[in-house]
C-alpha positions as CSV (number, residue, x, y, z in Angstrom):
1,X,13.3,26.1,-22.2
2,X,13.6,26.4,-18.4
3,X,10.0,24.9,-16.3
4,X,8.6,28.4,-15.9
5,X,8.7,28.9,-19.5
6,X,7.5,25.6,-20.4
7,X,4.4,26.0,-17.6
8,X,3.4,29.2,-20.3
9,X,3.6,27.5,-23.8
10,X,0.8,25.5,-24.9
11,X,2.5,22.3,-23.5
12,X,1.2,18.3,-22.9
13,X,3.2,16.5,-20.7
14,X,2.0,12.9,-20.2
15,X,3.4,9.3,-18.6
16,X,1.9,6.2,-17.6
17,X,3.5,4.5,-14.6
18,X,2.6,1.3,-12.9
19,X,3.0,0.2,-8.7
20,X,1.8,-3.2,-7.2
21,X,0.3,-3.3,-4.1
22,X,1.5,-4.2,-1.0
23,X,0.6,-6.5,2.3
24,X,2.2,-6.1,5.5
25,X,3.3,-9.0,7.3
26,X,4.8,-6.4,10.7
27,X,1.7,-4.2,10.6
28,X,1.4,0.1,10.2
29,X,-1.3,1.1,11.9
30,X,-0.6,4.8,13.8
31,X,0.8,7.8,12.8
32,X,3.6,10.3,15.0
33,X,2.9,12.8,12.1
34,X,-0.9,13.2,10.8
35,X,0.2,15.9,7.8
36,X,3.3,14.1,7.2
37,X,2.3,9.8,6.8
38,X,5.0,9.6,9.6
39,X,4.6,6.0,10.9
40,X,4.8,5.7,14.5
41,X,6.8,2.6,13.8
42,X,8.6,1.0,11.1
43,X,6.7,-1.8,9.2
44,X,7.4,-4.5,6.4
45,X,5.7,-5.5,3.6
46,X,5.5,-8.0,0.2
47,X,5.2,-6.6,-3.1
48,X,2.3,-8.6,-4.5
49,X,1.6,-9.4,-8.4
50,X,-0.9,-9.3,-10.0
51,X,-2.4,-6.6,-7.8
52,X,-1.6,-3.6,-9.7
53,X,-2.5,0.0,-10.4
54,X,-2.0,1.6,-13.9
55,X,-2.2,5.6,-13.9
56,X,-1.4,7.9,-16.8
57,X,-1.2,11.2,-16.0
58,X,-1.4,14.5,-18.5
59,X,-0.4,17.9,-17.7
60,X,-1.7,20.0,-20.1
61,X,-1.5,24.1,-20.1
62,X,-5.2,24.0,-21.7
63,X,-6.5,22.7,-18.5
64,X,-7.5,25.3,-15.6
65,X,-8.4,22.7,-12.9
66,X,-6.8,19.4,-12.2
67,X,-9.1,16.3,-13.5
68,X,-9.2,12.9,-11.8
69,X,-10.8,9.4,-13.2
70,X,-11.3,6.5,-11.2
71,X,-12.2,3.2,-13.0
72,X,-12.8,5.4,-16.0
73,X,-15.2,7.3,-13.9
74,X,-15.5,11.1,-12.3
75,X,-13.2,10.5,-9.2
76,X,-15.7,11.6,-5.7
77,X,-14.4,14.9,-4.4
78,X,-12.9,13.9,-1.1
79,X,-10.5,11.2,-3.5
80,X,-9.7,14.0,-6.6
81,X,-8.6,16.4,-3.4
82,X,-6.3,14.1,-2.5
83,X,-4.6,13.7,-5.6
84,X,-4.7,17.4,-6.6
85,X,-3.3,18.0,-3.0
86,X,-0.7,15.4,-3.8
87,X,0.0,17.0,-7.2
88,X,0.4,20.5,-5.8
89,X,3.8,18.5,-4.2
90,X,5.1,17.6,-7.3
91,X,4.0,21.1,-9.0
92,X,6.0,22.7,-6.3
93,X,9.2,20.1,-7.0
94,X,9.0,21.2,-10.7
95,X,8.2,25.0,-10.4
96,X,5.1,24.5,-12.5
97,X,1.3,25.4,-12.2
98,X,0.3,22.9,-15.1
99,X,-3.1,21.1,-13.8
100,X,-3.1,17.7,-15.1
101,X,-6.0,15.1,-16.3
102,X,-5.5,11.6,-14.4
103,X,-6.9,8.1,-15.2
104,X,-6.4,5.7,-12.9
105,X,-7.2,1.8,-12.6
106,X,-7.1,-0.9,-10.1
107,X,-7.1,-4.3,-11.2
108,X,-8.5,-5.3,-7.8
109,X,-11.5,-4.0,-5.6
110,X,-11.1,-0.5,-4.8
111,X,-11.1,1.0,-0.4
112,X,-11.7,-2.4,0.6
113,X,-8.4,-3.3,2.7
114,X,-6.0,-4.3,-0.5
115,X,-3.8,-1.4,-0.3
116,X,-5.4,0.3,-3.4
117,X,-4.2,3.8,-2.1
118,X,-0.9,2.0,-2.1
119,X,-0.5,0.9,-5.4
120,X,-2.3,4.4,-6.8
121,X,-0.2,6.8,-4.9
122,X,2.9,4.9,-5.6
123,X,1.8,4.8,-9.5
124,X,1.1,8.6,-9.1
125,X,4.5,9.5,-7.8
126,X,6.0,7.7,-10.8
127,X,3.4,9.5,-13.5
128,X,3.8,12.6,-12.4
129,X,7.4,13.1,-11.7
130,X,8.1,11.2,-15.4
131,X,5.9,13.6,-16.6
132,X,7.8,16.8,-15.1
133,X,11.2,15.3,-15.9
134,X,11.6,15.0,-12.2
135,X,14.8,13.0,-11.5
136,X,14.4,10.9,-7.9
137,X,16.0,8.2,-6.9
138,X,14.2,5.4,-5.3
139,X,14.6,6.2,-1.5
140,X,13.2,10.1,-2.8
141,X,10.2,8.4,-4.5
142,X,9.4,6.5,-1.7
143,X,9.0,9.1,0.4
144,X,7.0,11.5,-2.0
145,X,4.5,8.8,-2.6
146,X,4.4,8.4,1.7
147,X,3.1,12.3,1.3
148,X,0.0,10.6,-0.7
149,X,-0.9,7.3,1.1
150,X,1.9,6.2,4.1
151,X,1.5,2.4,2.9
152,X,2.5,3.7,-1.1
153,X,5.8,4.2,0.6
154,X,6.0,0.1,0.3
155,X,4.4,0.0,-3.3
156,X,7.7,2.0,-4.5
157,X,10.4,-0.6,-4.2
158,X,10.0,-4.5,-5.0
159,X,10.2,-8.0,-3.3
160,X,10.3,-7.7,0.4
161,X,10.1,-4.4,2.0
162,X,11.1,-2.6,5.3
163,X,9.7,1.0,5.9
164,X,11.7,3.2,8.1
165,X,9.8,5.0,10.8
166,X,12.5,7.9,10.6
167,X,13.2,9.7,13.3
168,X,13.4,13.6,11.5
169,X,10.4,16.2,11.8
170,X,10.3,17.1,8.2
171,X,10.3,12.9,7.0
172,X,13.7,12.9,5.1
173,X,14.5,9.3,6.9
174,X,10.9,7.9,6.6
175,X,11.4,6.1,3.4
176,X,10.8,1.9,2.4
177,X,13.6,-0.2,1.0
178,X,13.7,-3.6,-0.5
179,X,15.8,-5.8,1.8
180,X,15.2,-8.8,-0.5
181,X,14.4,-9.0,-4.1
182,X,11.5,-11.3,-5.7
183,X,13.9,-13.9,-6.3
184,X,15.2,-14.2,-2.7
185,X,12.7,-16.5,-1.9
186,X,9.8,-17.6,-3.3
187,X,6.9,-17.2,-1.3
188,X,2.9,-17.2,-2.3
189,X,0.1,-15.3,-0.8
190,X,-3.8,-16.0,-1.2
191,X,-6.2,-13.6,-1.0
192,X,-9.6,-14.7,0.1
193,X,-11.8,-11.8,-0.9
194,X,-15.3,-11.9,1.5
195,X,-16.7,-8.4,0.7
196,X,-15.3,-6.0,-2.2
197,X,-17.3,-3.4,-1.1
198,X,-15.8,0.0,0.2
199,X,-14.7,-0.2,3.8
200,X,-16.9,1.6,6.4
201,X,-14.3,3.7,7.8
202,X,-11.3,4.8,6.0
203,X,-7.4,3.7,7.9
204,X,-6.3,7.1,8.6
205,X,-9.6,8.2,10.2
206,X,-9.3,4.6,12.2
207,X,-5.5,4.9,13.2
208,X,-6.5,8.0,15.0
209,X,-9.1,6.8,16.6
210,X,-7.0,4.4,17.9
211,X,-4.1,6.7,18.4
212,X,-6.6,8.8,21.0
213,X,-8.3,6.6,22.5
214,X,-7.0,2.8,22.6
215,X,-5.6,1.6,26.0
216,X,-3.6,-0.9,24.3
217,X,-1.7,1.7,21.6
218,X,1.7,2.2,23.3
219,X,1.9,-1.5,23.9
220,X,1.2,-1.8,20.0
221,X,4.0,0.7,18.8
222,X,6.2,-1.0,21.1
223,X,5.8,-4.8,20.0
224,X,6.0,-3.7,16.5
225,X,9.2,-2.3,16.9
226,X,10.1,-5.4,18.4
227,X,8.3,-7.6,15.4
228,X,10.1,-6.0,13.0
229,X,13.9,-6.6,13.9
230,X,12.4,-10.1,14.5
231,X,11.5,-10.1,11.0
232,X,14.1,-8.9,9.0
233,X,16.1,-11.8,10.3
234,X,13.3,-14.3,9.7
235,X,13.7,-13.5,6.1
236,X,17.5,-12.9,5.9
237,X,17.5,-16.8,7.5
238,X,14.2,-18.1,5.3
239,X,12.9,-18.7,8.8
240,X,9.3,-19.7,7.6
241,X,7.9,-20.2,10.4
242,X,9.3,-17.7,12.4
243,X,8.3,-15.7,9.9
244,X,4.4,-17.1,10.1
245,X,4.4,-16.8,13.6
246,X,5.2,-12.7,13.6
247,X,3.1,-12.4,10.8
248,X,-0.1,-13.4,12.4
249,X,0.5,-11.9,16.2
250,X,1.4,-8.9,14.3
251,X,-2.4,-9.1,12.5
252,X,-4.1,-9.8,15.5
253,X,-2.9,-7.4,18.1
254,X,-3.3,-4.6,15.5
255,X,-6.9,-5.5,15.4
256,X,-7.4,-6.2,19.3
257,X,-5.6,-2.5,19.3
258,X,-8.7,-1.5,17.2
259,X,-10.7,-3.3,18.6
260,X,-10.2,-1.7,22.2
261,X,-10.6,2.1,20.3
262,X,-13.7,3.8,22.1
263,X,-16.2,3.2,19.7
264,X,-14.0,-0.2,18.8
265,X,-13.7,-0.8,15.1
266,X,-14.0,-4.2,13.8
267,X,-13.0,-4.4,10.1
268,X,-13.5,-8.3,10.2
269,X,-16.7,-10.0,9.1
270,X,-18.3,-13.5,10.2
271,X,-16.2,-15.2,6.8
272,X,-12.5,-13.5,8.1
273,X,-13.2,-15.1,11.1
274,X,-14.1,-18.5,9.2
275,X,-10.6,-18.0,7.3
276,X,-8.5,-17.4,10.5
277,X,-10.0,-20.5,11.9
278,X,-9.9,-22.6,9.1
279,X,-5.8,-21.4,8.1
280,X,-4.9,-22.4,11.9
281,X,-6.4,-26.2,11.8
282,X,-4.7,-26.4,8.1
283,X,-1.2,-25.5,9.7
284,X,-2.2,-27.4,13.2
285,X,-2.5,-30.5,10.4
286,X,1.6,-29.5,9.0
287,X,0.4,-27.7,6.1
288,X,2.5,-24.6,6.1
289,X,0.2,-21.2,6.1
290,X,-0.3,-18.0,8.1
291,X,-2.9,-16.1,8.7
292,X,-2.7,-11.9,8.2
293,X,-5.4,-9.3,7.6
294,X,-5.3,-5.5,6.5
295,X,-7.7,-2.6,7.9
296,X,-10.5,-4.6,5.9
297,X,-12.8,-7.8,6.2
298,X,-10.0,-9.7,3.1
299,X,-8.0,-12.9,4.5
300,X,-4.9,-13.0,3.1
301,X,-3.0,-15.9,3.8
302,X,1.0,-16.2,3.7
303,X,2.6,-19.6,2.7
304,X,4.9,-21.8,0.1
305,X,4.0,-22.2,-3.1
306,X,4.1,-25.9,-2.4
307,X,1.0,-25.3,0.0
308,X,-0.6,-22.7,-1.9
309,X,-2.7,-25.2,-3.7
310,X,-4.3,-26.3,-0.2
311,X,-4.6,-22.5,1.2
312,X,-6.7,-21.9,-1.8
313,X,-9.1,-25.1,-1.7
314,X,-9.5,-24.5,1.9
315,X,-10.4,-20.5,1.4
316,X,-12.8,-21.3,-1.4
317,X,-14.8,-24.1,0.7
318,X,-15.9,-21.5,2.8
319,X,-19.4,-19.9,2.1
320,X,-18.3,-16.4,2.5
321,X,-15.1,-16.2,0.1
322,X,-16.9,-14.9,-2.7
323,X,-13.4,-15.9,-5.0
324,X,-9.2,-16.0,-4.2
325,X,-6.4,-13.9,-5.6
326,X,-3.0,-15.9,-5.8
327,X,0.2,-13.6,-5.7
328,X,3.8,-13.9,-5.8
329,X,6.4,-11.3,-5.2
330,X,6.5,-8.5,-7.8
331,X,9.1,-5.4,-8.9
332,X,8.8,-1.9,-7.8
333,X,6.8,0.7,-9.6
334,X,8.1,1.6,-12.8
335,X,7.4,4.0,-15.7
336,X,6.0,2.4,-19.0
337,X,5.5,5.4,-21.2
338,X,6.2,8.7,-21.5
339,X,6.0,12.2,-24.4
340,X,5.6,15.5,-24.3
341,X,4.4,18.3,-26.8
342,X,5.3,22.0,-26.8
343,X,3.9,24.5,-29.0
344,X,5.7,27.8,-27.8
C-alpha cells in the first residue's frame, strides 16, 4: 500500500525516539536565514548525558488535528505550532496528511537555557520520520531537525560536534557532524543550575535583536568563524587548555554581543556571575575548569573528570546554585521503538 493509500485506511503509526542535549563550547547565536535556522556561522557542541528528551509520536487517521503534550501536559499554543509547523515538513516528505498525538519529556528544566528545544526537536525528527518509514541518513536528519530548533541540528549526531554554517540558500550544506566520538576523549561538564524557571525572552527573538541592532554583531560572526577552526584542532590535539581558553571567550563575547543589543539582554543572574568568578580562581589555583554559558542564567562548566569532583564542590558552595548536573559525552539520537496498525 503506497503513503496516499495508507493516509486513507484507518491507520496508527507510532515511534518513540530519544536525543540528548547539547552545549556549545564555539557559540551560535545569529541567524543569515530567519525561516530556514541558517547559522550565520558555524558552531560546535558536546553531546551531554544524562540530559535527554524522550518523545513518542502517533499518527493516527482518527485524529483531525495534530495533539502536543509537554511534561504529560496540554503543550501552550505558541510551542504545539511549532511542532505542528515542524510536522507539516515531515507530512510533506511522506505524502501524508495523518495528524499525529505527541508526548514529549525533558528530564531537565524546560526554556531555561539547556537546549531543551535541542534535544525535543532532534527527538521529533527521529519519532516522526520512524513513524513514516522515512529513510534519512544522518547528515539529512540533522538538517530536518535544524528546520525545528537550529541548535537540534547538534542533538542529531554524538560526542563532539561541528555544525556547518552552509553556504546554499535552500540549507542543503547546513548540517552537524560528529568530528569525535564519546570515546575520543573523555571529558566532564557540570551544570550549576541557578534558576529553572522559563527564560524571559526566547533565543530566536534575542539573536534578532542582536542581529539588528548590536554594534558589536559583525565582530562576533567573525571571531566565531575564527574560534571554530581553532577548535577543531584543540580537540583533534586534546589541547585542553586551548580548548578552555576558546570556550570561555566564545561565552563571553556572545553575551557582551547581547549585551550591547538596544534594549541589551542579560540572561545572567547575580549566582552565574558568582560561578564565572568562582571557576576562574579554581583554575587560577591549577585546577583544570572553564567557564561557558547558554542564552540562560545556568553555569556550565567544562573540565576533566579528574577535576570534576572540585568543579562541583565549588558550584554547590555557592548560595545561588540551587543543585549540579554532571555529564559526560553521550550518542546521537536514536529510535527505541516503533509499530504500526492498518485496518484498510
Amino acid at each position: 500500500m503506497d503513503r496516499i493509500r495508507l493516509a486513507n485506511a484507518m491507520t496508527t503509526l507510532s515511534s518513540v525516539a530519544c536525543a540528548h542535549a547539547n552545549v556549545a563550547l564555539v557559540k551560535y547565536f545569529g541567524k543569515r536565514n530567519l525561516a530556514l535556522n541558517l547559522p550565520a556561522a558555524g558552531s560546535l557542541s558536546l553531546t551531554l548525558s544524562p540530559l535527554k528528551t524522550t518523545t513518542k509520536i502517533t499518527f493516527d487517521s482518527a485524529l483531525k488535528h495534530d495533539n502536543v503534550l509537554l511534561a504529560k501536559a496540554q503543550a501552550s499554543a505558541a510551542f504545539a505550532t511549532r511542532v505542528e509547523r515542524f510536522l507539516d515538513l515531515v507530512r510533506k516528505s511522506a505524502k501524508t496528511d495523518l495528524k499525529a498525538h505527541v508526548e514529549t519529556d525533558n528530564n531537565f528544566p524546560t526554556a531555561a537555557g539547556l537546549a531543551s528545544s535541542a534535544s525535543g526537536f532532534a527527538a521529533l525528527a527521529v519519532a516522526a520520520t520512524k513513524a513514516l518509514s522515512l529513510q534519512l541518513n544522518e547528515k539529512e536528519m540533522s538538517a530536518l531537525a535544524r528546520r525545528g530548533s537550529g541548535s537540534a541540528a547538534r542533538s542529531i549526531p554524538g560526542g563532539i560536534v561541528v555544525w556547518n554554517a552552509g553556504k546554499t540558500s535552500n540549507g542543503s550544506d547546513s548540517y552537524a557532524q560528529s568530528i569525535a566520538s564519546p570515546d575520543h576523549w573523555d571529558l566532564r561538564m557540570v551544570i550549576g543550575i541557578t534558576d529553572p524557571a522559563p527564560k524571559a525572552i526566547g533565543s530566536t527573538e534575542a539573536m534578532e535583536l542582536v542581529r539588528e541592532t548590536s554594534p558589536s554583531y559583525t565582530s562576533w560572526i567573525n571571531e566565531t568563524k575564527h574560534d571554530l577552526t581553532e577548535a577543531v584542532t584543540a580537540i583533534k590535539n586534546r589541547d585542553l587548555e586551548k580548548l578552555g581558553e576558546i570556550t570561555e571567550r566564545s561565552a563571553l563575547s556572545m553575551h557582551a554581543t547581547a549585551l550591547a543589543a538596544k534594549p541589551g539582554i542579560v540572561f545572567w543572574n547575580g549566582a552565574t556571575v558568582d560561578a564565572l568568578r568562582l571557576i576562574r580562581s579554581l583554575c587560577a589555583s591549577g585546577t583544570q575548569a572553564y567557564f561557558t554559558c547558554d542564552a540562560g542564567p545556568q553555569p556550565k562548566v567544562l573540565c576533566p573528570p579528574k577535576s570534576e569532583a572540585k568543579v562541583v564542590a565549588a558550584l554547590e558552595s555557592l548560595l545561588g546554585i540551587k543543585k549540579t548536573i554532571k555529564c559526560k559525552l553521550a550518542s546521537g539520537a536514536n529510535s527505541q521503538t516503533s509499530s504500526s496498525t492498518t485496518n484498510a
